[in-house]
Every structure is written in structure tokens, then in C-alpha cells.
C-alpha positions as a Python dict, from the first residue, in 0.01 Angstrom:
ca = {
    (1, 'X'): (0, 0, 0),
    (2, 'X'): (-279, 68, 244),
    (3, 'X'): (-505, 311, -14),
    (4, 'X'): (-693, 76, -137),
    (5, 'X'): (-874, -238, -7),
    (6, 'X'): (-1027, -490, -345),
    (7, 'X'): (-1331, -714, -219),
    (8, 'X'): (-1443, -971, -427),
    (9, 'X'): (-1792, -1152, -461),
    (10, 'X'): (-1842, -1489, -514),
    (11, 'X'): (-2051, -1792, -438),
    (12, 'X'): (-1805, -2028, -543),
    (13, 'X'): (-1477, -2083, -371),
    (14, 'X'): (-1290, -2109, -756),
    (15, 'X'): (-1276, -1956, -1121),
    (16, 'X'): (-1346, -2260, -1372),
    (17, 'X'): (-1098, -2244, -1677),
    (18, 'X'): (-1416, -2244, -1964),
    (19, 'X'): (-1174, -2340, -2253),
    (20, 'X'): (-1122, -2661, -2057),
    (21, 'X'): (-1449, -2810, -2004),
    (22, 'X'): (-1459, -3028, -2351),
    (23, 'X'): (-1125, -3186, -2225),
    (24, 'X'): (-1274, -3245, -1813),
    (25, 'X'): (-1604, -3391, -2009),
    (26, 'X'): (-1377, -3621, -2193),
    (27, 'X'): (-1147, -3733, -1933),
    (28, 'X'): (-842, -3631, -2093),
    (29, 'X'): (-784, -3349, -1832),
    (30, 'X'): (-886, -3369, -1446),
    (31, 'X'): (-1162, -3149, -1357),
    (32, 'X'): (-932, -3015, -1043),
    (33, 'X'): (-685, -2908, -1334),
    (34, 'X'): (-929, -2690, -1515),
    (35, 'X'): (-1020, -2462, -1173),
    (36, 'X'): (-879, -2255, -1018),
    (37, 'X'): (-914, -2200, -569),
    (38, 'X'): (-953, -1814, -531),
    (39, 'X'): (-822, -1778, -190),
    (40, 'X'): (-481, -1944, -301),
    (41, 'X'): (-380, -1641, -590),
    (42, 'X'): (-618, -1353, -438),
    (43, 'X'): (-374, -1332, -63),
    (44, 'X'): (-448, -891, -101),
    (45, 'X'): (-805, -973, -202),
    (46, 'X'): (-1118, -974, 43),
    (47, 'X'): (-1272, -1273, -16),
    (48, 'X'): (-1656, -1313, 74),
    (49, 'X'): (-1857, -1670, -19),
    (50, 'X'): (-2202, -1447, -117),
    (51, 'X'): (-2384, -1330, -408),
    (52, 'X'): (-2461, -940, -432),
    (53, 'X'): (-2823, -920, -418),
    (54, 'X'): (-2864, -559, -468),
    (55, 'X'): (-2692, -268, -598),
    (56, 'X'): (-2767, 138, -463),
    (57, 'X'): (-2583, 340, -686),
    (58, 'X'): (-2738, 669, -523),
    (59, 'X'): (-2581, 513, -154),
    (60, 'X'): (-2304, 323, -306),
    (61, 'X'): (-2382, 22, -114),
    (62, 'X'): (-2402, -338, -229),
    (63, 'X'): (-2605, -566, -60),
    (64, 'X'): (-2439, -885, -20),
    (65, 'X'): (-2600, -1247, 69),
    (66, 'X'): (-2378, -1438, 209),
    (67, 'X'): (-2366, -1806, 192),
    (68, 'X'): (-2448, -1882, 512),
    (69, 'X'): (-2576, -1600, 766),
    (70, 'X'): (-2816, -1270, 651),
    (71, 'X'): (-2805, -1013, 394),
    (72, 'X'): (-2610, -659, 505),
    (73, 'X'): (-2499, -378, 290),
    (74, 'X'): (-2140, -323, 183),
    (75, 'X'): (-2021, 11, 86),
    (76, 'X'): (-1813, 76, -176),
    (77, 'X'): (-1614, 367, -405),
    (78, 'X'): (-1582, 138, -737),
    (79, 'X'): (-1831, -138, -830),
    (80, 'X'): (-1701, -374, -1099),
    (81, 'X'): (-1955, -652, -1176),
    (82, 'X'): (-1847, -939, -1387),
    (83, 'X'): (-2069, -1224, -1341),
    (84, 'X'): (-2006, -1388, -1679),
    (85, 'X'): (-2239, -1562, -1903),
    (86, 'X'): (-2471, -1848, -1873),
    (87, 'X'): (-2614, -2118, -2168),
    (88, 'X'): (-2902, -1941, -2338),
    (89, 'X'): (-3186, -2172, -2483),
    (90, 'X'): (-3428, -2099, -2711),
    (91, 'X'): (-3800, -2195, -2617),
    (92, 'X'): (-3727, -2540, -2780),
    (93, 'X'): (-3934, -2831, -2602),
    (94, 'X'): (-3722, -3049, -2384),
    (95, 'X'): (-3397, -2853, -2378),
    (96, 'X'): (-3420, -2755, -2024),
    (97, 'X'): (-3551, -3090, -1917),
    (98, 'X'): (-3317, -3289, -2139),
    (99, 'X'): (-3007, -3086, -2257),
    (100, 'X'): (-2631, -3079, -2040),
    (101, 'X'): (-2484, -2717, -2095),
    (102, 'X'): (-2081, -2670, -2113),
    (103, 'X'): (-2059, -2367, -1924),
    (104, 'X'): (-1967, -2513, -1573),
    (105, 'X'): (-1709, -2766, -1404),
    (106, 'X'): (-2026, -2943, -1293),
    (107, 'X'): (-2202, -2975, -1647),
    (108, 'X'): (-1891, -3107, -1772),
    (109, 'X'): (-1831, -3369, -1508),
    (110, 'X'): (-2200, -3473, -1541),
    (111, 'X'): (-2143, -3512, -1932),
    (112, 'X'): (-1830, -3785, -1884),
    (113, 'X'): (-2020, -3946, -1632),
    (114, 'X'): (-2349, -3965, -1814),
    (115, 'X'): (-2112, -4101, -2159),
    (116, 'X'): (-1903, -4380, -1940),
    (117, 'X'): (-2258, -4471, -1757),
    (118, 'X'): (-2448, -4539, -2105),
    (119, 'X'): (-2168, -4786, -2247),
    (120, 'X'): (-2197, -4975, -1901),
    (121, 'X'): (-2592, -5007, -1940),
    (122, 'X'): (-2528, -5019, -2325),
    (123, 'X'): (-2275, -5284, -2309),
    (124, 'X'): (-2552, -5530, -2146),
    (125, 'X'): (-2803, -5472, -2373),
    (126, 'X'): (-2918, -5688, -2702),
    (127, 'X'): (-2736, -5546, -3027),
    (128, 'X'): (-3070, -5486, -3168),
    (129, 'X'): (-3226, -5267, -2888),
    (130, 'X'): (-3342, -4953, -2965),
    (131, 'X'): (-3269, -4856, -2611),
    (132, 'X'): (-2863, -4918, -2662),
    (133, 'X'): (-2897, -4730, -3001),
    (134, 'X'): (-3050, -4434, -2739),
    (135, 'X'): (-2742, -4485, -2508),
    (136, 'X'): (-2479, -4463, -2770),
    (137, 'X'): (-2596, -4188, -2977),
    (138, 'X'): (-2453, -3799, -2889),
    (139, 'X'): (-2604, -3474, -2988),
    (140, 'X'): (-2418, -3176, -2984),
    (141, 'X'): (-2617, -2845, -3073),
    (142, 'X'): (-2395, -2550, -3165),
    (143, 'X'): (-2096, -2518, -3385),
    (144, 'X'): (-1917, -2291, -3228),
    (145, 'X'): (-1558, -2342, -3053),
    (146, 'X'): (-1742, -2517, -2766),
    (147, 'X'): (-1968, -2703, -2981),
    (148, 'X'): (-1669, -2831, -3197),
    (149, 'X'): (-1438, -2912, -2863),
    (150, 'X'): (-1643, -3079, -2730),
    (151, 'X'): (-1832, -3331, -2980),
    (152, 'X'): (-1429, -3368, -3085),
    (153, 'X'): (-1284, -3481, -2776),
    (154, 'X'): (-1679, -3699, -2651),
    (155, 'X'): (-1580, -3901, -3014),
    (156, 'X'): (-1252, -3907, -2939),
    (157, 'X'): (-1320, -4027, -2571),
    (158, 'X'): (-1601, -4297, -2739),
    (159, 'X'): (-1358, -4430, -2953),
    (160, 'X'): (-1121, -4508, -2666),
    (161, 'X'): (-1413, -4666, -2453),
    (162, 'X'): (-1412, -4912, -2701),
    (163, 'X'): (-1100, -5084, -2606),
    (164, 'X'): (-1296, -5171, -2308),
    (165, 'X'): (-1611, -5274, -2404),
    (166, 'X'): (-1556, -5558, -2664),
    (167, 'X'): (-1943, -5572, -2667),
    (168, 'X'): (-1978, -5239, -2808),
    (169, 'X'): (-1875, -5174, -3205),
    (170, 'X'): (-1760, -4838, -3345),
    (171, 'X'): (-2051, -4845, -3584),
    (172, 'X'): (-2300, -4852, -3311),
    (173, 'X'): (-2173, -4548, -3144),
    (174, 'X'): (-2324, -4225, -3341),
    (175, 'X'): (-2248, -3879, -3296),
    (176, 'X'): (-2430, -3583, -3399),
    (177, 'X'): (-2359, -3223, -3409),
    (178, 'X'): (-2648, -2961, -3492),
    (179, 'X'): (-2557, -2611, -3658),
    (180, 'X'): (-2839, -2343, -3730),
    (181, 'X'): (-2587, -2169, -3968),
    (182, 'X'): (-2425, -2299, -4302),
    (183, 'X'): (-2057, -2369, -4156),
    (184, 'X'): (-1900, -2400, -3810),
    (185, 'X'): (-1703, -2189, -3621),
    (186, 'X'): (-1748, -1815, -3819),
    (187, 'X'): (-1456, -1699, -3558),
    (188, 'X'): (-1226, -1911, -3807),
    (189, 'X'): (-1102, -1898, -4166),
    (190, 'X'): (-1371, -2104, -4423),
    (191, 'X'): (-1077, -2350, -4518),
    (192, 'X'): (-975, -2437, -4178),
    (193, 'X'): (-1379, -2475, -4076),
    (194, 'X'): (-1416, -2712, -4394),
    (195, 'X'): (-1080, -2926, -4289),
    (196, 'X'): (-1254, -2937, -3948),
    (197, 'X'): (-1580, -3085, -4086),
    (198, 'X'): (-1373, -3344, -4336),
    (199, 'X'): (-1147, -3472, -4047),
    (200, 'X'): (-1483, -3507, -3822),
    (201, 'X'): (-1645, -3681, -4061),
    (202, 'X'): (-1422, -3924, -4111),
    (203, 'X'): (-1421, -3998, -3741),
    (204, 'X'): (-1761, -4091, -3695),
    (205, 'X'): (-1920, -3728, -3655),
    (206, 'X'): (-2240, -3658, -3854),
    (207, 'X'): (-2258, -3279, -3933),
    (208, 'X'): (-2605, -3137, -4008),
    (209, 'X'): (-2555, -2731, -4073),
    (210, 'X'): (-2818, -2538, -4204),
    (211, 'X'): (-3049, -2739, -3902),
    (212, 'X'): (-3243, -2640, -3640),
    (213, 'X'): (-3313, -2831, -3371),
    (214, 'X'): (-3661, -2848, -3300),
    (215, 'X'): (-3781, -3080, -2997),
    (216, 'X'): (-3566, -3313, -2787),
    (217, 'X'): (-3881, -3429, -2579),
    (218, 'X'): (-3780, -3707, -2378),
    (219, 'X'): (-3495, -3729, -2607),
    (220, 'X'): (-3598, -3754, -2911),
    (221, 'X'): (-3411, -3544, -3123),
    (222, 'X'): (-3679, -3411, -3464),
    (223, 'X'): (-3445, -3126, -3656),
    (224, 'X'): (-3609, -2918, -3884),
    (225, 'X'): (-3499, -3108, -4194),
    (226, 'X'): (-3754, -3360, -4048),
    (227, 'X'): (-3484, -3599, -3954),
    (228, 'X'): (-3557, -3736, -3607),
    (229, 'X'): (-3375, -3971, -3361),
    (230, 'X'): (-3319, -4101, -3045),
    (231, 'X'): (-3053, -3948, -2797),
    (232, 'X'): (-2932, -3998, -2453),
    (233, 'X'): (-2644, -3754, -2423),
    (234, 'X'): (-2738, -3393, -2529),
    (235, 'X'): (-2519, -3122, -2494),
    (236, 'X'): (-2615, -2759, -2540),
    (237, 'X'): (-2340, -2493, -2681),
    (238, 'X'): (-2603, -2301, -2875),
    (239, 'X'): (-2516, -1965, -2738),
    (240, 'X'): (-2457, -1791, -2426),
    (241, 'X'): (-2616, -1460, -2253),
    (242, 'X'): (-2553, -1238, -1997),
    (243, 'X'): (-2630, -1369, -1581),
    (244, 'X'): (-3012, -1283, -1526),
    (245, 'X'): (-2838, -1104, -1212),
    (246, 'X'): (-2739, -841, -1491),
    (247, 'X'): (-3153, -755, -1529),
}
């Protein structure tokens, strides 16, 4: 006690739970429930709301931002720096104008709202519009865990929307996921990937591997089996890379 003093960096005033953010984007788990607040398990730790905008190994001094207020330096002995990962796109028109990623408490909150808000606009619309076909059609581009979580629980969380909106039909409601490779999730064994594609399937999920997805201008989904479609709700697991901060 009293030899060492740990500071810690940080923007945000919480560590998001990643492995939770399919179940927050369906609803079945709160998003306070999938965060954690730093300040309430960190009571040794120096906390500072800042980013670290510089680094002088020579010195040994950080420069930290702060939040609100100006930049000063910040000397250290040991600099650990583990900013995480961020969704990496490919130079694929209209993913960064279009596409939700998974990788944040936010992005997952804005995916449940954006899913509940297109069966309320959907639920008013004729049968035949192409615009409700739009609003009731998910893309999900990456088979990964992520990708698999979360185009699992969004049909899952569909499928119980439907109970209250008697306008909407289970057949109108399509779901897509895109995979570059020829199976999903390499982490796992080939059987349990090809029970995970059967049971999908026969819950409404159309699995396209060996795709690409090529544009999603203004939504329009064209993959590069020259299939093409209209969707609303597009969420990007395709890969992750290190914080640009890291550069």
C-alpha cells in the first residue's frame, strides 16, 4: 500500500460488456445491464474522463485531453494502452453512410430502436408497398459470433413483435445474413456451425456464404452473386481493427 498509484484513461464513464450487445439490440437484456460504471469497482484507481492524445516515451509523459478543460502532460513509470477495437469496413459504397456497427452500447440501442420503429411505420403501410418490404427486411454482414448473435436474437426479437402487430405477417419479415467465407463461425466445430445454419433457416434466416457484399447505396443491398434487395436495417460485424489512436 502506498508504492504504487494506477491512473486510468477514459472518455467514457463505463466498460460496455461486448458479448452483450446482440441481447441489448434485441431487448431481451437492458442496455444498463450490459455496462459497467468505472468509478463504482475502480475505488484504488485514478479515474480521469480524457483521451491520451500523445505519448513521449523518451520523457515518459502522456498527454492527456480531458473532457472538459485543456490538454497537460501526465508522467508516468508504466504505460499500458488498451483502447480496444473498432468495426473495420471495407471501401464498400454506402457502408459508412448506411450500415449500424455492434461494437458499442450506443450502436446496439440504435439497432432495437431502428427494428421496433420500422414495424410502427411498416405496420401502416399497404401490404404491397415496396417501402414496408424495405422496413421489414434485415441484413446482417459477417458470420462471425457477433454476426450470428445478433441476426439470432433481431429474428428472434421480430418474431415476438408480431404478437403485436396483427398487421404485420411472419412471411413479410425477411432476414438476411452475408458471409464472405464458405461457413460461419471458423472459431467453432463444422457440425455445430452447420446445426447453426439448419436451425436459422428454419426460423426465417436466409444464409448467403460464399457472398460479398458489394454496395448498400441508399440501402440497396447488390451481393456479388448479383442478388440485390432492399434493406432498412443493416448491421455491420464484418471484422474489427485496432483504435486509429494505435497509428
Amino acid at each position: 500500500a502506498g508504492e504504487a498509484e494506477v491512473t486510468i484513461v477514459d472518455p467514457l464513464p463505463y466498460m460496455a460488456y461486448l458479448p452483450f450487445l446482440p441481447e441489448v439490440a434485441a431487448g431481451s437484456i437492458e442496455p444498463r445491464h450490459a455496462v459497467v460504471a468505472r468509478r463504482r469497482h475502480l475505488k484504488k484507481t485514478a479515474n480521469i474522463s480524457g483521451k491520451v492524445t500523445g505519448i513521449s516515451h523518451a520523457t515518459k509523459t502522456a498527454t492527456i485531453t480531458p473532457n472538459e478543460g485543456e490538454a497537460y502532460d501526465f508522467a508516468y513509470d508504466e504505460i499500458v494502452i488498451t483502447t480496444g477495437s473498432v468495426s473495420r469496413t471495407f471501401p464498400i459504397p454506402g457502408v459508412a453512410e448506411q450500415a449500424i456497427g455492434m461494437k458499442t452500447i450506443e450502436e446496439a440501442v440504435a439497432v432495437r430502436d431502428r427494428l421496433v420503429g420500422n414495424f410502427e411505420r411498416a405496420a401502416s403501410l399497404p401490404k404491397d408497398s415496396a417501402e414496408r418490404a424495405r422496413l421489414l427486411t434485415v441484413t446482417v454482414v459477417g458470420g462471425g459470433f457477433a454476426g450470428i448473435e445478433t441476426i439470432s436474437e433481431l429474428r428472434s426479437f421480430a418474431t415476438s413483435l408480431l404478437r403485436r402487430y396483427p398487421e404485420i405477417t411472419f412471411d413479410e419479415t425477411t432476414f438476411h445474413l452475408v458471409e464472405a467465407m464458405g461457413r460461419i463461425m471458423p472459431e467453432v466445430s463444422l457440425e455445430t456451425a452447420e446445426w447453426v445454419i439448419k436451425d436459422q433457416t428454419r426460423r426465417g434466416v436466409q444464409i448467403h456464404l460464399d457472398t460479398q457484399l458489394s454496395s448498400a447505396v441508399d440501402g440497396r443491398i447488390e451481393l456479388s452473386t448479383g442478388e440485390s434487395f432492399e434493406s432498412d436495417l443493416i448491421v455491420w460485424t464484418a471484422g474489427v481493427m485496432p483504435r486509429p489512436f494505435l497509428r
